[in-house]
SERO-236814 format. One line per 5 residues: their letters; for each residue x, y, z of N, C-alpha, C. Coordinates in nm, 3 decimals. Example, Ala and Ser with C-alpha at 12.3 -4.5 7.8 and 13.67 -1.06 7.14 Angstrom:
2
AS> 1.319:-0.569:0.780:1.230:-0.450:0.780:1.320:-0.330:0.780; 1.285:-0.225:0.708:1.367:-0.106:0.714:1.290:0.003:0.787 $
//
This chain:
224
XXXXX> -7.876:4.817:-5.659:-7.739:4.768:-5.667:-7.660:4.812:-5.544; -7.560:4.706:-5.490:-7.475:4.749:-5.374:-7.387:4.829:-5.417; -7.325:4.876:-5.298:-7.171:4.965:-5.291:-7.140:4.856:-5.356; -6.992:4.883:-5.355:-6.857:4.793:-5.430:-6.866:4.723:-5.273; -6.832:4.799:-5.172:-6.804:4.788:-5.046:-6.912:4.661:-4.994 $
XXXXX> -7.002:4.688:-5.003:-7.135:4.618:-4.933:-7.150:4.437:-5.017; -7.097:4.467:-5.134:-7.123:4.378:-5.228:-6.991:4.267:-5.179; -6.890:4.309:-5.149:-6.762:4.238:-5.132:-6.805:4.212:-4.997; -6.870:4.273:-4.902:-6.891:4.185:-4.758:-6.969:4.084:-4.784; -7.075:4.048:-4.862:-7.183:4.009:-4.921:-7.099:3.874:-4.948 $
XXXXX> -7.013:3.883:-4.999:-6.931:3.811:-5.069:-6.836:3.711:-4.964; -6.764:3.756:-4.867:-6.682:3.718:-4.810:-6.781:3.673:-4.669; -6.882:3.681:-4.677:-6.964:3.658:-4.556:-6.974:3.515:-4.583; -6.942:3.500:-4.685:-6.981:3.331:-4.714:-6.846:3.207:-4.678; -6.774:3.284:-4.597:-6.626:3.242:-4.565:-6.677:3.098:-4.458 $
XXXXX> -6.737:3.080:-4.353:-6.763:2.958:-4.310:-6.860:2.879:-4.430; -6.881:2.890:-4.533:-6.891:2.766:-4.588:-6.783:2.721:-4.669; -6.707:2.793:-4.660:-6.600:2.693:-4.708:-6.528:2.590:-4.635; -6.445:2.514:-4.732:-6.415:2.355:-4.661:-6.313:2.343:-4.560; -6.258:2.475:-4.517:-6.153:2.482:-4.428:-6.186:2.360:-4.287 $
XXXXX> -6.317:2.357:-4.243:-6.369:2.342:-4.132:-6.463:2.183:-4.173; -6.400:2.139:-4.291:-6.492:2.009:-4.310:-6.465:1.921:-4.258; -6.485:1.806:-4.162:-6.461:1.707:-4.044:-6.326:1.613:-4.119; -6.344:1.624:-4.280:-6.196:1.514:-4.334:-6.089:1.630:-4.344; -6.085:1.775:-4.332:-5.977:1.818:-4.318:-5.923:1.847:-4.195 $
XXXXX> -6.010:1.852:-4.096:-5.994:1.876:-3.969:-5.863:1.747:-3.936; -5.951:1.615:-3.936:-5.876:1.480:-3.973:-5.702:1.506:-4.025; -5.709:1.571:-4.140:-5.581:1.558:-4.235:-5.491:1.679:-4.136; -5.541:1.781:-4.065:-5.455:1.857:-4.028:-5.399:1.828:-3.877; -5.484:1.746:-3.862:-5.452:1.679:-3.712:-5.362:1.541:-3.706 $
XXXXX> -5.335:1.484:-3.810:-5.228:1.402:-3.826:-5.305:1.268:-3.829; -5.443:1.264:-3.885:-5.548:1.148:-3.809:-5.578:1.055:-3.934; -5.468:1.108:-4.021:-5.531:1.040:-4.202:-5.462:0.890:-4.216; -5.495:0.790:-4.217:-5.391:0.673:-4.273:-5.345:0.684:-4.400; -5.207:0.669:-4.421:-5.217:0.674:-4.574:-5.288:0.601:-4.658 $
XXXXX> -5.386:0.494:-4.641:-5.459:0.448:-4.723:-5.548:0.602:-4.763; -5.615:0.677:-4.619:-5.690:0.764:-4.652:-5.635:0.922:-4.727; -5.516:0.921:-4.694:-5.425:1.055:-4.794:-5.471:1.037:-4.903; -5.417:0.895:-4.933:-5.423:0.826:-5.110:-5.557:0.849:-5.211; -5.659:0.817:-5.100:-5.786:0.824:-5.121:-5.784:0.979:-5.212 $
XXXXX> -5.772:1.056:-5.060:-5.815:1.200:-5.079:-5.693:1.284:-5.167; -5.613:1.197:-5.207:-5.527:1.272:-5.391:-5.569:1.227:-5.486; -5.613:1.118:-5.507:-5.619:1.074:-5.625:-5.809:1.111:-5.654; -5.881:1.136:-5.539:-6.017:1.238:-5.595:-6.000:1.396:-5.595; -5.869:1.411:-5.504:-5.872:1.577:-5.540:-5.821:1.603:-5.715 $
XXXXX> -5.715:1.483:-5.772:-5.664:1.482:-5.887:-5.805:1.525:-5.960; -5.902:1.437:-5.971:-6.009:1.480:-6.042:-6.070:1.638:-6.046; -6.047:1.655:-5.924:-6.071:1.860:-5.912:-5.980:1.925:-5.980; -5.869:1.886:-5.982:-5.748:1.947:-6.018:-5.744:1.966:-6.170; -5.727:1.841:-6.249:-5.708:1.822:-6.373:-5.864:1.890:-6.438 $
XXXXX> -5.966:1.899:-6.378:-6.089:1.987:-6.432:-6.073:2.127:-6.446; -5.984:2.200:-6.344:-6.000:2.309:-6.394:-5.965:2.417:-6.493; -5.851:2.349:-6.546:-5.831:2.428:-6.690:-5.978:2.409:-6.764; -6.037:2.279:-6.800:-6.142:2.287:-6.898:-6.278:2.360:-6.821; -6.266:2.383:-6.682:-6.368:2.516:-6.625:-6.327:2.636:-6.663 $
XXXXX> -6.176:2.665:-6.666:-6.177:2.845:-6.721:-6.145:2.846:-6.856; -6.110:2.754:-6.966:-6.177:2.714:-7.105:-6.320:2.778:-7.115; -6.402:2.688:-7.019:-6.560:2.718:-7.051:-6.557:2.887:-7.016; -6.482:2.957:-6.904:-6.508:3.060:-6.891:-6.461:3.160:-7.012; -6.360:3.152:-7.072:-6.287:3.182:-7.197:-6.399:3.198:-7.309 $
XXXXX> -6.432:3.111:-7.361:-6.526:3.058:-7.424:-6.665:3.151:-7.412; -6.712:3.185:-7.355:-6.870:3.252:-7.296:-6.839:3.415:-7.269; -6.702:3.450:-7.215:-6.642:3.581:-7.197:-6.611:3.703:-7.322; -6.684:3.793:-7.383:-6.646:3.855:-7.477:-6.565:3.944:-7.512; -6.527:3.962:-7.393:-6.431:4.099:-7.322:-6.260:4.033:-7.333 $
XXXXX> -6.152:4.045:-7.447:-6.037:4.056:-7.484:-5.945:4.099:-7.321; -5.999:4.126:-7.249:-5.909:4.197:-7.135:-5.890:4.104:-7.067; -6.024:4.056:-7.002:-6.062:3.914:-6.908:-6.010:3.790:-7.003; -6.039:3.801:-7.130:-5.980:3.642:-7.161:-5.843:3.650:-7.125; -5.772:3.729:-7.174:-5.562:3.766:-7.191:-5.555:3.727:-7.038 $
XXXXX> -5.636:3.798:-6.961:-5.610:3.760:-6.795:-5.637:3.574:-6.746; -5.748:3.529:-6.794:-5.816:3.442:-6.767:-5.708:3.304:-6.811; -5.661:3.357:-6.949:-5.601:3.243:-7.012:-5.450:3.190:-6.930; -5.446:3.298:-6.854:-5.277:3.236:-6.765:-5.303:3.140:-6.672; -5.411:3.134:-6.584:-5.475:3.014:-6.530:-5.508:2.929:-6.596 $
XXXXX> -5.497:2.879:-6.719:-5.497:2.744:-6.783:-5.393:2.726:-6.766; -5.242:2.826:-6.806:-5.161:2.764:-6.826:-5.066:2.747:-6.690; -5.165:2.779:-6.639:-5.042:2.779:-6.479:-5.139:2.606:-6.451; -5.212:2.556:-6.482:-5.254:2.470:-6.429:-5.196:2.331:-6.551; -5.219:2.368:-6.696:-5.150:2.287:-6.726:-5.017:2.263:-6.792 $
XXXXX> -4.971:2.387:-6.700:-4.820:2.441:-6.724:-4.800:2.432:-6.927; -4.684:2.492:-6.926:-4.666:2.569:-7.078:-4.564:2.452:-7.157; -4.560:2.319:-7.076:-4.484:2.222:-7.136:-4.521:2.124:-7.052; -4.505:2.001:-7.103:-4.480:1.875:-7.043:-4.428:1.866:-6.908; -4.480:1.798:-6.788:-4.370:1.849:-6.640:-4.404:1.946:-6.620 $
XXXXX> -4.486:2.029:-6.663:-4.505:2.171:-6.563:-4.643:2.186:-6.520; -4.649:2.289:-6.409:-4.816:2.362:-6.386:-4.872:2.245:-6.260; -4.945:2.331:-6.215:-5.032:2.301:-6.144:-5.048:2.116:-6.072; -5.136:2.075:-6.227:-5.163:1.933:-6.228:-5.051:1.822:-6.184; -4.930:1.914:-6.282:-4.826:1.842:-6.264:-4.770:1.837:-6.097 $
XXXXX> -4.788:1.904:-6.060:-4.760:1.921:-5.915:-4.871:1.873:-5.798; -4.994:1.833:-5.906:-5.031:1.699:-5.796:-5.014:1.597:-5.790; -5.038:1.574:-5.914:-4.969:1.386:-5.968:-4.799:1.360:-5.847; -4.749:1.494:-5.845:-4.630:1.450:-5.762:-4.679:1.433:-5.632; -4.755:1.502:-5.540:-4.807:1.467:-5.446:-4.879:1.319:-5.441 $
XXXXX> -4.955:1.327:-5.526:-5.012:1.162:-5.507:-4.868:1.015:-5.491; -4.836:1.060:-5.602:-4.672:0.994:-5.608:-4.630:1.015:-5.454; -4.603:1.063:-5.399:-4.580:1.100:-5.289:-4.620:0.962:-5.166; -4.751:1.025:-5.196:-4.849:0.869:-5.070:-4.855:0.807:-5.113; -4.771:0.745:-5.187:-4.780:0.582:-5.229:-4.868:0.545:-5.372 $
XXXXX> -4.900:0.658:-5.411:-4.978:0.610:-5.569:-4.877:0.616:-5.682; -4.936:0.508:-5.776:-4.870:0.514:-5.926:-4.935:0.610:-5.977; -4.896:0.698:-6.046:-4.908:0.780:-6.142:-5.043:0.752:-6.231; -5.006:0.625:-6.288:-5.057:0.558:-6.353:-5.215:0.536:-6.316; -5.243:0.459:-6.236:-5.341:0.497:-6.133:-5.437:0.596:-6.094 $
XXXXX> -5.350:0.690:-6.110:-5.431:0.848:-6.099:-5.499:0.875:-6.175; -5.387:0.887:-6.290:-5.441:0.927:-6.456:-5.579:0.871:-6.494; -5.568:0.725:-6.512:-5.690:0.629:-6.518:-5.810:0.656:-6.435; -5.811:0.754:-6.340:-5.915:0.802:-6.224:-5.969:0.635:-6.154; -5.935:0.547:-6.142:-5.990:0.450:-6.155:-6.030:0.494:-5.949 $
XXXXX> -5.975:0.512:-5.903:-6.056:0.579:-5.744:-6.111:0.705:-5.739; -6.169:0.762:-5.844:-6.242:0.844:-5.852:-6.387:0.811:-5.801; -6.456:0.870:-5.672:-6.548:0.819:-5.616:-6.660:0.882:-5.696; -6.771:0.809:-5.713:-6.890:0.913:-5.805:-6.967:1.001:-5.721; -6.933:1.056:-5.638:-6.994:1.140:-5.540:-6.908:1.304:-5.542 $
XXXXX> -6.773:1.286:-5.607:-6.686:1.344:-5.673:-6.633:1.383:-5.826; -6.731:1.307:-5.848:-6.701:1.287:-5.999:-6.869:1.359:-6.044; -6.932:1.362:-5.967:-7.110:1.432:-6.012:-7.022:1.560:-5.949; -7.003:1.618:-5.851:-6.950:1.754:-5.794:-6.908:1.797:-5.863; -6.771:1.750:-5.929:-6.722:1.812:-6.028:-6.748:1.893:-6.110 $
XXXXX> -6.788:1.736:-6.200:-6.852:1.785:-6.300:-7.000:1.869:-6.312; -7.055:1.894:-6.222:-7.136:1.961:-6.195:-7.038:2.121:-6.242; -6.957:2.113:-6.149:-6.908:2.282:-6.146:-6.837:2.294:-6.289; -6.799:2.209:-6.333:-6.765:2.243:-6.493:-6.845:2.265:-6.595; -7.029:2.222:-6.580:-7.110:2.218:-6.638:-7.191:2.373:-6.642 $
XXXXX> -7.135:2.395:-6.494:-7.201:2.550:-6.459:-7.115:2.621:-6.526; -6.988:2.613:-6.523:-6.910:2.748:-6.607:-6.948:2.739:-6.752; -6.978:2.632:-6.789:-6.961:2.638:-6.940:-7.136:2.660:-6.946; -7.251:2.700:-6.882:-7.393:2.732:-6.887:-7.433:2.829:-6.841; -7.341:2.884:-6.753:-7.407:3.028:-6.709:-7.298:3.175:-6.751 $
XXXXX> -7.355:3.276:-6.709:-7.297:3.363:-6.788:-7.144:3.388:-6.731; -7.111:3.417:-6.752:-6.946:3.414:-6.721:-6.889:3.471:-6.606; -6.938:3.604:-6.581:-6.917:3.702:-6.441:-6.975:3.594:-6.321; -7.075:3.511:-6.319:-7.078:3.445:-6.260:-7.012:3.315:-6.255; -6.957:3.276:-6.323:-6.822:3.146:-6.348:-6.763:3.215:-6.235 $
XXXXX> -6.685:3.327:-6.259:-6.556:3.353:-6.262:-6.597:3.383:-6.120; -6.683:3.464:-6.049:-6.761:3.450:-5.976:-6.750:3.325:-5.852; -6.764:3.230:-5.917:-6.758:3.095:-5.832:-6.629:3.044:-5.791; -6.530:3.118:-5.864:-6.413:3.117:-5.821:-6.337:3.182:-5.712; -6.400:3.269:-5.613:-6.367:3.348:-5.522:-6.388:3.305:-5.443 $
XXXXX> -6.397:3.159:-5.377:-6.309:3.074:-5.263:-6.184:3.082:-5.297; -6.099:3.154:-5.331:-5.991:3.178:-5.388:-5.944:3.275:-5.232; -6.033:3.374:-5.206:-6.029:3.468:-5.080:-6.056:3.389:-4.984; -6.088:3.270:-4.967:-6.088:3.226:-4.832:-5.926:3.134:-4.868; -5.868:3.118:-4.886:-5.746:2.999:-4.887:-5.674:3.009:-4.876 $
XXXXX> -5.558:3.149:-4.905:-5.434:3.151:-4.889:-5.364:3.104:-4.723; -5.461:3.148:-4.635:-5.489:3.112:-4.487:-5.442:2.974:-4.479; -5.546:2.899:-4.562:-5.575:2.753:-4.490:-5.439:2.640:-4.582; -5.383:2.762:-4.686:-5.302:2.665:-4.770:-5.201:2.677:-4.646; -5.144:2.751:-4.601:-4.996:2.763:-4.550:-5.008:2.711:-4.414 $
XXXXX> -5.151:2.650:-4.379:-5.127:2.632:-4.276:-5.122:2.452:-4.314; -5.207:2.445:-4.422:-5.180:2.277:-4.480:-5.054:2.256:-4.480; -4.981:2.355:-4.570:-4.867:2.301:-4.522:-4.768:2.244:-4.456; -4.807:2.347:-4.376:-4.697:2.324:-4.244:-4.755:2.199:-4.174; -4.894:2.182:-4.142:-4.914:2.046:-4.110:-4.904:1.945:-4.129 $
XXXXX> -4.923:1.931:-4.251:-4.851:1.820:-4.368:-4.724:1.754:-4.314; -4.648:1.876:-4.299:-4.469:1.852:-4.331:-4.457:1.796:-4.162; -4.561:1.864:-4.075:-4.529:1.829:-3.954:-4.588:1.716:-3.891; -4.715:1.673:-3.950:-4.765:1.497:-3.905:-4.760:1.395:-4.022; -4.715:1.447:-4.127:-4.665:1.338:-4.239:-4.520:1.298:-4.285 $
XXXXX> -4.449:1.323:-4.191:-4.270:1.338:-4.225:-4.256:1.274:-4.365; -4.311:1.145:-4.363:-4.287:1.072:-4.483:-4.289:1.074:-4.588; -4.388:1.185:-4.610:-4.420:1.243:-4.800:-4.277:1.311:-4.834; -4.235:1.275:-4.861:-4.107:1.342:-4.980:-4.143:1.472:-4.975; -4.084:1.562:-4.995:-4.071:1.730:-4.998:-4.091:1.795:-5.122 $
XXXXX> -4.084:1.709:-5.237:-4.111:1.693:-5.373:-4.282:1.716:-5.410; -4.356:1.603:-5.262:-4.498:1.595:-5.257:-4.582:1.733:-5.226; -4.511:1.835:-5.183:-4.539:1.954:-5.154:-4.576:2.060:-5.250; -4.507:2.031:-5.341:-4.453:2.147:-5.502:-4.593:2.157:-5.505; -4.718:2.146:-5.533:-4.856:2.197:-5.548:-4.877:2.329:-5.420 $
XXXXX> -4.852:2.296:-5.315:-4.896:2.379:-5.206:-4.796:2.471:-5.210; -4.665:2.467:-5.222:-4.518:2.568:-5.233:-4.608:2.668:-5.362; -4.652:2.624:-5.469:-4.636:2.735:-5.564:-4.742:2.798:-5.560; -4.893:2.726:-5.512:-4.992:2.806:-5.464:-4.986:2.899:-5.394; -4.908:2.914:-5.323:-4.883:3.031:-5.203:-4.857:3.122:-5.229 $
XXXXX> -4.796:3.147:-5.379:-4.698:3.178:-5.450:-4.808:3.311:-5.574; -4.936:3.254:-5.539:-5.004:3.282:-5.663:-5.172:3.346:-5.620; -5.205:3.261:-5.493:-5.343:3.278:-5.472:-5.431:3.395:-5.412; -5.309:3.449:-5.351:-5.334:3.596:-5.286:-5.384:3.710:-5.432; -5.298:3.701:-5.523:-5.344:3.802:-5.606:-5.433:3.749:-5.694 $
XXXXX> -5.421:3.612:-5.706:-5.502:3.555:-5.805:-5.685:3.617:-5.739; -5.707:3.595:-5.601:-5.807:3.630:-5.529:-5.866:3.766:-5.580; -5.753:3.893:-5.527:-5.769:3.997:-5.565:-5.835:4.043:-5.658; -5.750:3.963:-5.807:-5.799:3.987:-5.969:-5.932:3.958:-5.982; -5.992:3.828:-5.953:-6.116:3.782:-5.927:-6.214:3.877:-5.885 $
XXXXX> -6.136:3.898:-5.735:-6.273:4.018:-5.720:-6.268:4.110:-5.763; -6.161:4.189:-5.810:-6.176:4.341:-5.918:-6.292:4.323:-6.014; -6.265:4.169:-6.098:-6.288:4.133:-6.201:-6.483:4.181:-6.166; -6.507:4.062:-6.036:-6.673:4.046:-6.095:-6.754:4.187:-6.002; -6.659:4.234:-5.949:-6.716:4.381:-5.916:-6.736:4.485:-5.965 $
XXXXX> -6.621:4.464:-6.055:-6.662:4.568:-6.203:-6.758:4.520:-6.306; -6.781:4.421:-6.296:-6.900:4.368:-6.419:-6.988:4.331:-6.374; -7.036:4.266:-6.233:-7.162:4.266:-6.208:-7.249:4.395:-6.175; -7.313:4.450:-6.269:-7.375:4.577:-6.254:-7.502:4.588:-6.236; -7.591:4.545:-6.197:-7.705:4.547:-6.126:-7.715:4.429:-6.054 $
XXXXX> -7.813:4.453:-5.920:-7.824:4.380:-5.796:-7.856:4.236:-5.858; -7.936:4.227:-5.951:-7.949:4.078:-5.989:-7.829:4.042:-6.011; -7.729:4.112:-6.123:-7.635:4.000:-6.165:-7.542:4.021:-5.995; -7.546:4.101:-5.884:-7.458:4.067:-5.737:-7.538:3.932:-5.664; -7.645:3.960:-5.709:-7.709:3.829:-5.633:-7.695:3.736:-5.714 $
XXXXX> -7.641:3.703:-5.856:-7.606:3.581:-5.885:-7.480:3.552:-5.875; -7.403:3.607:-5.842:-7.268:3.651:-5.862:-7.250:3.522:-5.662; -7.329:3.586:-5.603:-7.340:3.537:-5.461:-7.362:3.461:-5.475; -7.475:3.391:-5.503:-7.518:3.255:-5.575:-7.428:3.155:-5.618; -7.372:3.191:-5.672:-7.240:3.151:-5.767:-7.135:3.052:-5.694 $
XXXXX> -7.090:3.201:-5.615:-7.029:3.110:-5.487:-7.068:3.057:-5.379; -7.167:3.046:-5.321:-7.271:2.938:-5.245:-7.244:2.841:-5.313; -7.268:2.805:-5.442:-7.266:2.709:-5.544:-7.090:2.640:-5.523; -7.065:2.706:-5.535:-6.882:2.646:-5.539:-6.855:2.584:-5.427; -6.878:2.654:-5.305:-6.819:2.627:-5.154:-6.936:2.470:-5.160 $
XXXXX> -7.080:2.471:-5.190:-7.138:2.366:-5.190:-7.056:2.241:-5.270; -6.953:2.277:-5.415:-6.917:2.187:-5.463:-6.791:2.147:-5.370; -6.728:2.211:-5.311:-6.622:2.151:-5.210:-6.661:2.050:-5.114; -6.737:2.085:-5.074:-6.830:2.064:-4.958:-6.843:1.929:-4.989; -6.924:1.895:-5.135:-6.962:1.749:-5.134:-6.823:1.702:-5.175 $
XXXXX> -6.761:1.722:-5.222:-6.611:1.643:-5.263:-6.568:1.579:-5.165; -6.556:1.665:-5.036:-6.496:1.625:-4.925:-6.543:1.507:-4.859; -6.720:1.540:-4.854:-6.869:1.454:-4.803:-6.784:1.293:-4.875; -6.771:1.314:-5.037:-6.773:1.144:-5.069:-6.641:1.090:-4.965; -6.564:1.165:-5.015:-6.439:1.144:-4.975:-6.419:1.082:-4.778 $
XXXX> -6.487:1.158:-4.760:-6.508:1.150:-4.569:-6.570:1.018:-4.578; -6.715:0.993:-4.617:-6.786:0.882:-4.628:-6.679:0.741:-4.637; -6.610:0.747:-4.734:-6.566:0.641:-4.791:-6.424:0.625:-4.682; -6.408:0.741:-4.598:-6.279:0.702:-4.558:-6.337:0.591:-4.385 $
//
């Protein structure tokens, strides 16, 4: 079994596979997206979005430990907020609204590409099948993002003038949340992965995740 120390480099070494550096965000931060292609790439991120409450459900669900659920369960509700109009989701649907989509539209997934829709659901299939430290686990692309959110931002606001400021409220409150949310995560699977197998699945885990970004982006790029 690793240090705590050795195990968290282990961990964060896996920082270039994440999607910071994927050729359609490169695109979106460089001002190079048509809004046909924004539109595209909200209304399949909607599909990521609206999945992940029923991924930390599955993690809830499989977790036996009263400490981690009480923790676990505020990320449902930050995602599908604690009323009608609130959380997370709700704050993409406004972004999509934003580039020109109906609402309506979204909801129906009806541009949900199936190259995004297998990714997905792939990663929702894993939380709710494997053991939980490793779910939760797969969630620590969480440590690579706070970076790449604020800088979305600002790019956004600075080669898309046109999106309403309203279209933002997803990225404003993330900023807001992801730094510690990161943190908790890794306390979380460093204290419970306790022998080298469960660190090497734990690693695994997230290889697995950054791979599910990865193809999201892939359909998404393809089609644009």
């Amino acid at each position: 079994m690793l240090a705590a120390e050795d195990f968290i480099a282990e961990l964060r070494a896996l920082a270039p596979r994440y999607w910071h550096d994927h050729p359609f965000h490169l695109r979106l931060h460089a001002g190079d997206l048509s809004r046909e292609e924004l539109q595209r790439w909200a209304a399949n991120r909607w599909y990521y979005q609206r999945s992940l409450p029923q991924k930390d459900a599955a993690i809830l669900a499989n977790c036996p430990l009263s400490q981690v659920r009480r923790y676990w369960m505020e990320r449902i509700v930050y995602h599908d907020g604690s009323r009608d109009g609130e959380g997370g989701a709700e704050n993409w649907l406004r972004m999509a609204e934003a580039v020109g989509l109906d609402r309506a539209e979204v909801l129906d997934e009806r541009h949900v590409l199936p190259g995004v829709r297998f990714a997905v659901d792939a990663y929702v299939n894993f939380a709710r099948s494997k053991p939980w430290v490793e779910s939760i686990a797969s969630g620590l692309t969480e440590m690579f993002s706070p970076g790449l959110m604020k800088r979305r931002l600002a790019d956004m606001r600075e080669q898309y003038p046109w999106i309403g400021e309203d279209g933002f409220a997803y990225f404003v409150s993330r900023l807001t949340v992801i730094a510690g949310e990161g943190k908790s995560t890794l306390d979380i699977v460093v204290e419970h992965a306790r022998t080298r197998e469960q660190q090497q699945a734990c690693v695994a885990a997230l290889a697995f995740k950054c791979d599910v970004l990865q193809a999201i982006l892939d359909a998404v790029d393809y089609h644009s």
